[in-house]
N, CA, C and O atoms as a Tinker XYZ file with bonds, in Angstrom:
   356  protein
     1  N    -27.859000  -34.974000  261.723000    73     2
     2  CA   -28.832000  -35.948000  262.185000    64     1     3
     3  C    -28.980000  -37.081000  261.180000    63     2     4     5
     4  O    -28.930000  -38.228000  261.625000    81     3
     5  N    -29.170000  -36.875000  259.770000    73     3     6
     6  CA   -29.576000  -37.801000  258.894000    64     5     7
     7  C    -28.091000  -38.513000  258.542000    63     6     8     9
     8  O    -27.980000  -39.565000  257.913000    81     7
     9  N    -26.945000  -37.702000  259.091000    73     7    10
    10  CA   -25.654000  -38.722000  258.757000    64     9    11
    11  C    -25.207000  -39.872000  260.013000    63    10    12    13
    12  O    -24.179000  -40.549000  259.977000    81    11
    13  N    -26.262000  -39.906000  261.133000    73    11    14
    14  CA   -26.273000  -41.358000  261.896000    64    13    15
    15  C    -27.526000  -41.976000  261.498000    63    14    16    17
    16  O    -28.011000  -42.872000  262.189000    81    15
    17  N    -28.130000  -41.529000  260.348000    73    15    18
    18  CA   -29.113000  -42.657000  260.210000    64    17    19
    19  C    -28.827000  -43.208000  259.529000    63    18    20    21
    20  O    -29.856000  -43.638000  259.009000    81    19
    21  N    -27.427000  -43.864000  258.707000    73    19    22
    22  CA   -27.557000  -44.834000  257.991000    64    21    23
    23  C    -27.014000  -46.135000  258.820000    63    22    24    25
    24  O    -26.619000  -47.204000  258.355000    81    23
    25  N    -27.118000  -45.703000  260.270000    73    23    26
    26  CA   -26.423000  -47.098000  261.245000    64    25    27
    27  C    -27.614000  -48.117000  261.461000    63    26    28    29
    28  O    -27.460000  -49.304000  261.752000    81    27
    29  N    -28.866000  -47.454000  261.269000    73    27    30
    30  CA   -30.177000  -47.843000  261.881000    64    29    31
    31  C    -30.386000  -49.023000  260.519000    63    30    32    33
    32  O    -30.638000  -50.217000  260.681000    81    31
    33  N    -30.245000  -48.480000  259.479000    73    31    34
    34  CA   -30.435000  -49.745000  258.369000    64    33    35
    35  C    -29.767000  -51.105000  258.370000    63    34    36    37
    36  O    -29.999000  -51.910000  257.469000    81    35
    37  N    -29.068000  -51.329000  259.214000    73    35    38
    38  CA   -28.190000  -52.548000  259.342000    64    37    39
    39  C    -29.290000  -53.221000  260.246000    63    38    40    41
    40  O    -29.663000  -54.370000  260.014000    81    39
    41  N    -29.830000  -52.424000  261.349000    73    39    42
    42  CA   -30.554000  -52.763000  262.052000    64    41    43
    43  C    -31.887000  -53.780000  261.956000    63    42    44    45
    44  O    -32.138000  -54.853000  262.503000    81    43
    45  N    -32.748000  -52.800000  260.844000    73    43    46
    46  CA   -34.004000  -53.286000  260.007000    64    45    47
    47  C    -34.498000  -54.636000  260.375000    63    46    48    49
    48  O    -35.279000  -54.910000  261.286000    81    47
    49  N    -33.944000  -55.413000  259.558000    73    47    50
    50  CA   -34.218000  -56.742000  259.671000    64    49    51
    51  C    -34.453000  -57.456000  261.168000    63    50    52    53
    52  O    -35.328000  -58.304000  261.341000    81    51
    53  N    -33.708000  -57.076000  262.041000    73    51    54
    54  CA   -33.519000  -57.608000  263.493000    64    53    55
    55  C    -35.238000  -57.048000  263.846000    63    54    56    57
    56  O    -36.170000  -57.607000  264.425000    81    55
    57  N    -35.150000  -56.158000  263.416000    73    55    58
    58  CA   -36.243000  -55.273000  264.341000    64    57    59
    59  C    -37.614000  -55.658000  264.122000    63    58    60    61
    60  O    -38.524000  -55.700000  264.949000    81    59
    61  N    -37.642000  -56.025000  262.477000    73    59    62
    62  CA   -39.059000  -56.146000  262.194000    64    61    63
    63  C    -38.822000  -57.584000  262.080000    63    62    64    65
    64  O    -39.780000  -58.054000  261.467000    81    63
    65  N    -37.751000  -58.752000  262.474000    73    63    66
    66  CA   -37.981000  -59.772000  262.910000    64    65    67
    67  C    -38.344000  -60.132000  264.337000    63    66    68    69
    68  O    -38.971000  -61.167000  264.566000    81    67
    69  N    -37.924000  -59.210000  265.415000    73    67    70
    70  CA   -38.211000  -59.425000  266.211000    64    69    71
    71  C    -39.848000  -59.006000  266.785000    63    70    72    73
    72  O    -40.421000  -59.486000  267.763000    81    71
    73  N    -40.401000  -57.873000  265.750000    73    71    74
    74  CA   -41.849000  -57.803000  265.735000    64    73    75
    75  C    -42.855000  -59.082000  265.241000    63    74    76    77
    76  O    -43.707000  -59.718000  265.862000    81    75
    77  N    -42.478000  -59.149000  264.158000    73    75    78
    78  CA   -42.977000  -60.620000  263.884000    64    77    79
    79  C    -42.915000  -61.556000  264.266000    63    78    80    81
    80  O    -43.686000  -62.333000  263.703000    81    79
    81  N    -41.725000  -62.418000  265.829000    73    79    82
    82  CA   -42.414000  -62.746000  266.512000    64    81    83
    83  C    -42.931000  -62.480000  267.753000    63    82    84    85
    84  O    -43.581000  -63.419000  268.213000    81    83
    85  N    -42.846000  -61.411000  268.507000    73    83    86
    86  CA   -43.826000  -60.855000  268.593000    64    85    87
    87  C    -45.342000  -60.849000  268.698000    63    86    88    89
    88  O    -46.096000  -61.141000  269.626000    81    87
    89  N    -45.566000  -60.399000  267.380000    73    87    90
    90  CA   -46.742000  -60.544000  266.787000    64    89    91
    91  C    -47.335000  -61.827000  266.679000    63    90    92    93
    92  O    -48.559000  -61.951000  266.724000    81    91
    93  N    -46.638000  -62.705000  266.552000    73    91    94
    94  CA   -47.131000  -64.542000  266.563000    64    93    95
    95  C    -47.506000  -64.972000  267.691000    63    94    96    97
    96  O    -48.590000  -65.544000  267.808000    81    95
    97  N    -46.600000  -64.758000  268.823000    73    95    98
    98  CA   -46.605000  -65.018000  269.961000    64    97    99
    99  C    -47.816000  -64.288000  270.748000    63    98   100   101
   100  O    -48.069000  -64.690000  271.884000    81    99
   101  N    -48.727000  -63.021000  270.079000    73    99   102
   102  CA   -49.414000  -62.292000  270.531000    64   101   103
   103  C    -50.473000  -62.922000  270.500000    63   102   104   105
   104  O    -51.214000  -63.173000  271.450000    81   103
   105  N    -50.671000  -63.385000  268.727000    73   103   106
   106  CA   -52.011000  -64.314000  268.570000    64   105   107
   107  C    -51.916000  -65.745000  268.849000    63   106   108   109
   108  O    -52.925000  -66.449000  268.876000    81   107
   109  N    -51.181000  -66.030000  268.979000    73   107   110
   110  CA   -51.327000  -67.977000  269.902000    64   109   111
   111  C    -51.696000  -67.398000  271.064000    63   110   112   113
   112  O    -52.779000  -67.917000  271.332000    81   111
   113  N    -51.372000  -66.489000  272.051000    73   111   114
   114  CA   -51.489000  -66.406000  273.379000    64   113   115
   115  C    -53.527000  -66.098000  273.014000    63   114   116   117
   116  O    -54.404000  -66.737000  273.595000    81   115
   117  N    -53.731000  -65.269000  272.216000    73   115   118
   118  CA   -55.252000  -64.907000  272.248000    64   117   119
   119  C    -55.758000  -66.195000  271.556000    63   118   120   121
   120  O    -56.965000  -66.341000  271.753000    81   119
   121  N    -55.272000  -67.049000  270.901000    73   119   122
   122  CA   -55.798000  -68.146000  270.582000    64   121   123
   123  C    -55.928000  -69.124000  272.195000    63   122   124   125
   124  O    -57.020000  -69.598000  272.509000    81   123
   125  N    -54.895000  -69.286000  272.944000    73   123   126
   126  CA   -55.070000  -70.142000  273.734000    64   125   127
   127  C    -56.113000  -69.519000  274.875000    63   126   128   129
   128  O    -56.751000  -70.366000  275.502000    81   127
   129  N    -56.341000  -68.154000  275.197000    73   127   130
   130  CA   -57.345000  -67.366000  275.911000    64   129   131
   131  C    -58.884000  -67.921000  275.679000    63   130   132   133
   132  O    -59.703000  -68.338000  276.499000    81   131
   133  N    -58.973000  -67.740000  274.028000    73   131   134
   134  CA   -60.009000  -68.122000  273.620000    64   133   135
   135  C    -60.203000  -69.802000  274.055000    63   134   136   137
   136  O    -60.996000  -70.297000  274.856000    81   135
   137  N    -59.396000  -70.305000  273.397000    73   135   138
   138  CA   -59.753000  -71.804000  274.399000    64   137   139
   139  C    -60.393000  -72.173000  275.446000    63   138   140   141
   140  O    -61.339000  -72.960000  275.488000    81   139
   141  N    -59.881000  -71.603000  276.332000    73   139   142
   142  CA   -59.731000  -71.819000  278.167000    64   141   143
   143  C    -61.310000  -70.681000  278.285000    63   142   144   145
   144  O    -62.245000  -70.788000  279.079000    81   143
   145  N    -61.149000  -69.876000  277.418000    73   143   146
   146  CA   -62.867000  -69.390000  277.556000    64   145   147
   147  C    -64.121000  -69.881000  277.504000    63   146   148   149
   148  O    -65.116000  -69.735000  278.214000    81   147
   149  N    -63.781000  -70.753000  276.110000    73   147   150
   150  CA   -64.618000  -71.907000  275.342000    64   149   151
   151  C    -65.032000  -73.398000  276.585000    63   150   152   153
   152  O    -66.072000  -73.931000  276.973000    81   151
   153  N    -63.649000  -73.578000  276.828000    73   151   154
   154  CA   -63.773000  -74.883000  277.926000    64   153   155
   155  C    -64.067000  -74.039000  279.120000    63   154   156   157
   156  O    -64.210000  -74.872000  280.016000    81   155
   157  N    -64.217000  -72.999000  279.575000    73   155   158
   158  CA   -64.752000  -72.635000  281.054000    64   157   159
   159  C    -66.170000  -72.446000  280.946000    63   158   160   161
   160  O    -66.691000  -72.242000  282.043000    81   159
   161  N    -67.239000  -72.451000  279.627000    73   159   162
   162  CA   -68.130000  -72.327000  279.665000    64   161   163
   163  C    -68.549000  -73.232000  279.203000    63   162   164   165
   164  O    -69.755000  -73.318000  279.432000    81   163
   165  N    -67.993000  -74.370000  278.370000    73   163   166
   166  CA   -68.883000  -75.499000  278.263000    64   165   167
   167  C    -68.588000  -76.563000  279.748000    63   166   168   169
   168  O    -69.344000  -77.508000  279.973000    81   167
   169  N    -67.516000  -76.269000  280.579000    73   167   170
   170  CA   -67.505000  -77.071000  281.786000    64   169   171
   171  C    -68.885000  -77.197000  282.541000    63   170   172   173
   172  O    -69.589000  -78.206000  282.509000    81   171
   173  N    -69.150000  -76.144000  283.159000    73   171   174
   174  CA   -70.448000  -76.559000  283.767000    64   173   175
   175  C    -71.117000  -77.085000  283.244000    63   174   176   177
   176  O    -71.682000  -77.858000  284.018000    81   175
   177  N    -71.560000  -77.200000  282.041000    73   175   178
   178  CA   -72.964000  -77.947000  281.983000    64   177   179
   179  C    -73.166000  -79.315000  281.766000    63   178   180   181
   180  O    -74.208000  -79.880000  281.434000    81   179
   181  N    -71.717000  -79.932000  282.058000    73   179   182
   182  CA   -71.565000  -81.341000  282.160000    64   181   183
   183  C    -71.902000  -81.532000  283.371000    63   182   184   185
   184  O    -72.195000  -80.561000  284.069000    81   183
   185  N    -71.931000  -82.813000  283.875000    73   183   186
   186  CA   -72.173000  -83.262000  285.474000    64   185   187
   187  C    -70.559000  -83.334000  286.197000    63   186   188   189
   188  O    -70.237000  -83.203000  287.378000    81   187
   189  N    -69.731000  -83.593000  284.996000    73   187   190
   190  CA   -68.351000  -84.084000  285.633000    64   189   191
   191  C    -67.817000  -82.639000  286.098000    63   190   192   193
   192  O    -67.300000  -82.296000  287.161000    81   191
   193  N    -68.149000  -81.840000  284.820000    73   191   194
   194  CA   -68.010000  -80.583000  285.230000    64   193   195
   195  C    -68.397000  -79.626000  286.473000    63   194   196   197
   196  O    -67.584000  -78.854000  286.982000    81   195
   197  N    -69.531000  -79.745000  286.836000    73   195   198
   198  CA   -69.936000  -79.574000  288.462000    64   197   199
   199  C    -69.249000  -80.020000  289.190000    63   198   200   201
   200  O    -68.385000  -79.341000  289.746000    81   199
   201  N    -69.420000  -81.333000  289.424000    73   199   202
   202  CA   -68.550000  -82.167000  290.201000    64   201   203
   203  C    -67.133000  -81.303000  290.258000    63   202   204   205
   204  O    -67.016000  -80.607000  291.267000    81   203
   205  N    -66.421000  -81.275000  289.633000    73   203   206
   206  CA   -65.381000  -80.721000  289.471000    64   205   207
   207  C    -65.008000  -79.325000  290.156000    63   206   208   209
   208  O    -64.078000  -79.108000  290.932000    81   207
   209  N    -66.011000  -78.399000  289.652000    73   207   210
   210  CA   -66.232000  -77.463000  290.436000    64   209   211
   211  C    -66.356000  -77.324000  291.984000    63   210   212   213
   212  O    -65.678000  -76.524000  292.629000    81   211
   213  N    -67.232000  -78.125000  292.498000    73   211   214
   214  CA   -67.621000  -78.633000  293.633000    64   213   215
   215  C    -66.586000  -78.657000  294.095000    63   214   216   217
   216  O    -66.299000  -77.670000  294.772000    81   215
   217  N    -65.553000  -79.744000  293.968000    73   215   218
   218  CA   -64.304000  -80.353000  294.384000    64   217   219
   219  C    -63.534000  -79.264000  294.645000    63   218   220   221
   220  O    -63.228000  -79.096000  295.826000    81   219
   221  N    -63.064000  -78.324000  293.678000    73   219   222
   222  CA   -62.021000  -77.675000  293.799000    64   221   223
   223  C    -62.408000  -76.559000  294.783000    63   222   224   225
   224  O    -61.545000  -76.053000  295.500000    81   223
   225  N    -64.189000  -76.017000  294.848000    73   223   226
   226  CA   -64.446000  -74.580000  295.742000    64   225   227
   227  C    -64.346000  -75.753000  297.091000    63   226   228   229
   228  O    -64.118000  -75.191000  298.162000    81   227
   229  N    -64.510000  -77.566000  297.195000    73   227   230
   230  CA   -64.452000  -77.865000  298.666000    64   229   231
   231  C    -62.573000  -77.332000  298.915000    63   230   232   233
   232  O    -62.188000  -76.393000  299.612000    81   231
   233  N    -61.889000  -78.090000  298.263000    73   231   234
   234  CA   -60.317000  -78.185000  297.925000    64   233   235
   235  C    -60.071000  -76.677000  298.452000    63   234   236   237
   236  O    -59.837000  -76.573000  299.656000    81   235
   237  N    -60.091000  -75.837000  297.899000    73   235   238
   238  CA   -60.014000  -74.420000  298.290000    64   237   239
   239  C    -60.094000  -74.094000  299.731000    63   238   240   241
   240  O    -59.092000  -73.673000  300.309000    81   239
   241  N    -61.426000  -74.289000  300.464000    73   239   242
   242  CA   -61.556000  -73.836000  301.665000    64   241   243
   243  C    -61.020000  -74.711000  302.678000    63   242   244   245
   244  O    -61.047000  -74.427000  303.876000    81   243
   245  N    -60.463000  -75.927000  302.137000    73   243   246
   246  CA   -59.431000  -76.830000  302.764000    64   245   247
   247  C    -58.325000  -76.011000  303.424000    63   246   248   249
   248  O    -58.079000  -75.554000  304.540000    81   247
   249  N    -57.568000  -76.049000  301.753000    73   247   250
   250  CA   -56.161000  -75.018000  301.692000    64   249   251
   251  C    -56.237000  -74.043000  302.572000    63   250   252   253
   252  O    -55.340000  -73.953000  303.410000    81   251
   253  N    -57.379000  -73.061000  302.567000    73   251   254
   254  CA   -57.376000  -71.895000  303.466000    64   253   255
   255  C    -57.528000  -72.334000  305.173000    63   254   256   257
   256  O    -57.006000  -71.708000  306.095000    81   255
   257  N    -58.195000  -73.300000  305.279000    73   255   258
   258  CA   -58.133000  -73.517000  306.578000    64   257   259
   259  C    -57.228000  -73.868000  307.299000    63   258   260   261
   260  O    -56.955000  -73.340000  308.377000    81   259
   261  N    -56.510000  -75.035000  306.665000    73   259   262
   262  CA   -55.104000  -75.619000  306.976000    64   261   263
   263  C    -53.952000  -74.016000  306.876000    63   262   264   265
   264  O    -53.320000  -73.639000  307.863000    81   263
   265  N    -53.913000  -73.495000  305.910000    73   263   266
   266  CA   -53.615000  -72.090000  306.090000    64   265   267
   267  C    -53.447000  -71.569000  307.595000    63   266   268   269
   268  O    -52.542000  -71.425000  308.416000    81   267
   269  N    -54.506000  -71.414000  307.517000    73   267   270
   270  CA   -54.839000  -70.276000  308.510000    64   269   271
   271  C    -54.518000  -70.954000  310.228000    63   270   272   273
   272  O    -54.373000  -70.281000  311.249000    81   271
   273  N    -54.473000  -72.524000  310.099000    73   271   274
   274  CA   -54.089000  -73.357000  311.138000    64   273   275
   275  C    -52.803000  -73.447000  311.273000    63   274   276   277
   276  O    -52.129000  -73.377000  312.301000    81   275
   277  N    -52.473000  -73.614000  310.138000    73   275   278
   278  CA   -50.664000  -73.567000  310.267000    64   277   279
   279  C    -49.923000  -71.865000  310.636000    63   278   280   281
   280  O    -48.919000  -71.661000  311.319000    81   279
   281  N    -50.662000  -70.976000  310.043000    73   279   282
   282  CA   -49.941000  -69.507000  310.911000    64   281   283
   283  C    -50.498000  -69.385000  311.855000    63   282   284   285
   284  O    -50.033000  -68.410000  312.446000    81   283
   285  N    -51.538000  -69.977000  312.566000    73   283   286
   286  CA   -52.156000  -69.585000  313.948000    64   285   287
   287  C    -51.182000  -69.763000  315.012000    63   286   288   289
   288  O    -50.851000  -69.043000  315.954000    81   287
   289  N    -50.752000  -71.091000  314.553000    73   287   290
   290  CA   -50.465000  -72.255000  315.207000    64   289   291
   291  C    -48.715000  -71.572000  315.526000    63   290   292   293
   292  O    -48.313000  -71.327000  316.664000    81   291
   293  N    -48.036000  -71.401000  314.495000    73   291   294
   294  CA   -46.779000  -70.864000  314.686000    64   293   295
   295  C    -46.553000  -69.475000  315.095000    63   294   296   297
   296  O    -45.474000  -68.928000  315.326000    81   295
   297  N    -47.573000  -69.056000  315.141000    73   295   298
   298  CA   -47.773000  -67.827000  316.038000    64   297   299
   299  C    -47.273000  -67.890000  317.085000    63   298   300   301
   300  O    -46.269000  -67.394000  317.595000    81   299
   301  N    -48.381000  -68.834000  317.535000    73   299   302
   302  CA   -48.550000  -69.042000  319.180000    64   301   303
   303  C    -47.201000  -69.483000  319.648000    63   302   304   305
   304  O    -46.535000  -68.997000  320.563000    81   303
   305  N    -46.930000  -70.429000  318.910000    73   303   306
   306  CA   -45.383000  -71.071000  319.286000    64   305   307
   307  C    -44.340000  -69.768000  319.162000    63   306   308   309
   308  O    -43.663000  -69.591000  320.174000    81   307
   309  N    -44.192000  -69.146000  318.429000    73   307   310
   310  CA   -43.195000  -68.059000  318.199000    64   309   311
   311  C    -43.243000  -66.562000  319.800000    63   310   312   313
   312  O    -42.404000  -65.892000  320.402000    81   311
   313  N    -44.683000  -66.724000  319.821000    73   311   314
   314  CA   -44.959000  -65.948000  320.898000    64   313   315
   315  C    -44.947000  -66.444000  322.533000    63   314   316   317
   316  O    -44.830000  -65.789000  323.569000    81   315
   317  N    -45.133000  -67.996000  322.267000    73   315   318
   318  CA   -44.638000  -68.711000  323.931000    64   317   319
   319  C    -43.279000  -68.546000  324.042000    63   318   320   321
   320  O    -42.862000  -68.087000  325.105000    81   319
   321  N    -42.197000  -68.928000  322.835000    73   319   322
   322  CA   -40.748000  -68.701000  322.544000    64   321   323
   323  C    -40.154000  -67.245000  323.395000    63   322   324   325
   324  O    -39.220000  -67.072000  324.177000    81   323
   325  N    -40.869000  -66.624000  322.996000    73   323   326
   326  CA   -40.566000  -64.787000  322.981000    64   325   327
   327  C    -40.980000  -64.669000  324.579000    63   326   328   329
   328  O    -40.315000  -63.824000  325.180000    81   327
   329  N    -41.953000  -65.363000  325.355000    73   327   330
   330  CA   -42.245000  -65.411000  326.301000    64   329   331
   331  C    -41.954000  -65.730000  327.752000    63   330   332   333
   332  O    -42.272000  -65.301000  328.861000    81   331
   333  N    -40.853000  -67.124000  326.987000    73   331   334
   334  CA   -39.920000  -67.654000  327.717000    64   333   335
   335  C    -38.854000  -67.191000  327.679000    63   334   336   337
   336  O    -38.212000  -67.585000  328.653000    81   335
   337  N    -38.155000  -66.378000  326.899000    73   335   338
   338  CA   -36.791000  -65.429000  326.686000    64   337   339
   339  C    -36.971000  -64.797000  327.592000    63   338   340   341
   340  O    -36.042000  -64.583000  328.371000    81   339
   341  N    -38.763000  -64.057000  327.894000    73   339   342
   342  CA   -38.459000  -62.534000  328.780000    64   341   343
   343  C    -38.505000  -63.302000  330.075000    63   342   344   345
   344  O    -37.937000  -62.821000  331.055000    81   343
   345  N    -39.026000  -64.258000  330.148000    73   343   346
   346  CA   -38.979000  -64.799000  331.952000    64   345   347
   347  C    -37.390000  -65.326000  332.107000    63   346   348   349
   348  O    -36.815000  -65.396000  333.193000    81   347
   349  N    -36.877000  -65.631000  330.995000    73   347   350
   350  CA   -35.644000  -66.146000  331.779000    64   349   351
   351  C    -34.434000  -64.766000  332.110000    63   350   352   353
   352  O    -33.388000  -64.821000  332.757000    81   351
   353  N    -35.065000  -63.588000  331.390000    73   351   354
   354  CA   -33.840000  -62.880000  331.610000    64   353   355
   355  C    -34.229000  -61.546000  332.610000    63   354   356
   356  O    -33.349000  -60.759000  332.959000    81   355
């Protein structure tokens, strides 16, 4: 056993370089978390910030509606399609 462990020492360096970054990449990501935490709670209490809010929960129920209009919609068409196949045959 201990006469294939001297293959692993060549290794070393790769390994605990590739931990270190890693490890860097771990704390920028919790650095940028913290950010986006910081700015999600000082947003509201601006006015632009409301506003903003506002906009995006109107923006939102836009998207979903148009959504939900556009698969209604191709439904129906897909199912008149399917409808006209069985009458013609």
């Amino acid at each position: 056993m201990f006469d294939e462990l001297w293959v692993l020492i060549p290794l070393a360096p790769f390994l605990l370089g590739g931990l270190a970054i890693w490890t860097r990449h771990q704390s920028k990501m919790l650095e940028k978390q913290k950010e986006l935490m910081l700015l999600g709670e000082r947003l509201p209490e601006s006015e632009d910030g409301r506003r903003m809010q506002e906009d995006m929960k109107y923006l939102k129920e836009r998207v979903a509606t148009l959504e939900k209009i556009v698969t209604d919609e191709r439904g129906a068409r897909e199912l008149e399609s399917e409808i006209a196949k069985l009458r013609d045959s």
